[in-house]
C-alpha positions, -999 to 999 in steps of 0.1 A, spaced: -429 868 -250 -467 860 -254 -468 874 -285 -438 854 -300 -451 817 -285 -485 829 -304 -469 835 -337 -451 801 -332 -485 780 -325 -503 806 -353 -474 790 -378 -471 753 -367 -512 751 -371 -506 766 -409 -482 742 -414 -503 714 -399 -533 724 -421 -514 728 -453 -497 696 -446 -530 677 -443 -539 691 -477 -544 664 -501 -534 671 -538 -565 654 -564 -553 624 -586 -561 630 -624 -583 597 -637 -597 592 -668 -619 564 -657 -634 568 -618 -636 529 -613 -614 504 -592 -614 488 -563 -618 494 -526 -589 481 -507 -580 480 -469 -542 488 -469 -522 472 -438 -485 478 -431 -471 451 -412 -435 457 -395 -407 435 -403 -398 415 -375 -359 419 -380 -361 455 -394 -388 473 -371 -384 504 -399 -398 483 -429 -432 472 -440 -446 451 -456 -481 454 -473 -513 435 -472 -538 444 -489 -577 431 -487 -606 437 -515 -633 454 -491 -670 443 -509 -702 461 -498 -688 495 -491 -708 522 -501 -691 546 -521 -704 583 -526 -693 608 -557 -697 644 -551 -692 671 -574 -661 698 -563 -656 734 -572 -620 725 -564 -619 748 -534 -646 735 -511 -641 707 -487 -660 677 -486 -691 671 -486 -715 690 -470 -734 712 -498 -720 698 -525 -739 679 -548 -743 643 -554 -729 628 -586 -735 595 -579 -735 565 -552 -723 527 -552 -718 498 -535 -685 477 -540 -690 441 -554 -670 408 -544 -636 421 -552 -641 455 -542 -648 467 -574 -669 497 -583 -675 521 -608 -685 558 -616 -699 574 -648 -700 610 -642 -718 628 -667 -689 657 -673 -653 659 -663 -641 678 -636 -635 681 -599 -648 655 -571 -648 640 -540 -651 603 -537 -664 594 -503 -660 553 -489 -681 548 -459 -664 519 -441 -665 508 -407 -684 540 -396 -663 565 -411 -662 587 -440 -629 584 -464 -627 613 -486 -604 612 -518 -602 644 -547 -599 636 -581 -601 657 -610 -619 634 -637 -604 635 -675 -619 609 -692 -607 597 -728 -623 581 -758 -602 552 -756 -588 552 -724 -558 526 -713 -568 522 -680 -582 492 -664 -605 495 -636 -584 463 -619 -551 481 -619 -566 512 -598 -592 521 -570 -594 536 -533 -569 524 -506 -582 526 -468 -552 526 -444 -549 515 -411 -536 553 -397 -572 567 -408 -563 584 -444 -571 571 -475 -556 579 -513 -560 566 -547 -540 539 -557 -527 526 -597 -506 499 -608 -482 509 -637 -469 484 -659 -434 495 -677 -425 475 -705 
């Protein structure tokens, strides 16, 4: 019996961890905006949301290289470290494409997002339309806007 309720908490921890893995989002430009996301329920509806979003300035913003199997951030190196302006915007120009971790350091704690970085000689994005969104729950994710015409 001990053995079984072991190989039941071994399996729900697997599951926990994989499901806490976080897939990278493919940029071609690593600029944006920060933004802290709030989800406010709907007073007649308590299962809907509605969303606010807020332009965070100053926060510091760190790029770290990623051999795409290490976690964040300790021992990686550097690529490169901002501060959002007076819309939240910021902007990276990493010096190759590839793996990274970008790191927003608000309200002392560390939000940690992978992208893989493709950039493209004439690329269509705007740095407006995309960026880091900070969520009230503790995660954080990249965020885009896309237009269909």
């Amino acid at each position: 019996m001990k053995r079984f309720i072991s190989l039941i908490g071994l399996l729900l921890a697997a599951q926990v961890s994989l499901g806490q893995e976080t897939k990278p989002w493919n940029v071609d430009r690593l600029c944006g905006r920060v933004q802290h996301l709030k989800r406010i329920p709907e007073k007649k509806q308590p299962n809907n949301y509605s969303d606010k979003r807020e332009d965070l300035r100053d926060v510091r913003l760190e790029l770290y290289e990623s051999s795409g199997s290490a976690s964040c951030c300790e021992g990686l190196r550097i690529a490169g470290s901002v501060v959002s302006a007076g819309h939240g915007q910021f902007g990276f120009k990493p010096e190759r494409s590839g793996r990274y971790w970008l790191v927003a350091k608000w309200n002392g704690r560390d939000y940690k997002v992978p992208v893989v970085y493709q950039p493209q000689t004439k690329s269509p994005t705007l740095c407006s339309d995309q960026g880091i969104q900070i969520e009230d729950d503790g995660d954080a994710s990249w965020w885009a806007t896309i237009t269909v015409d």
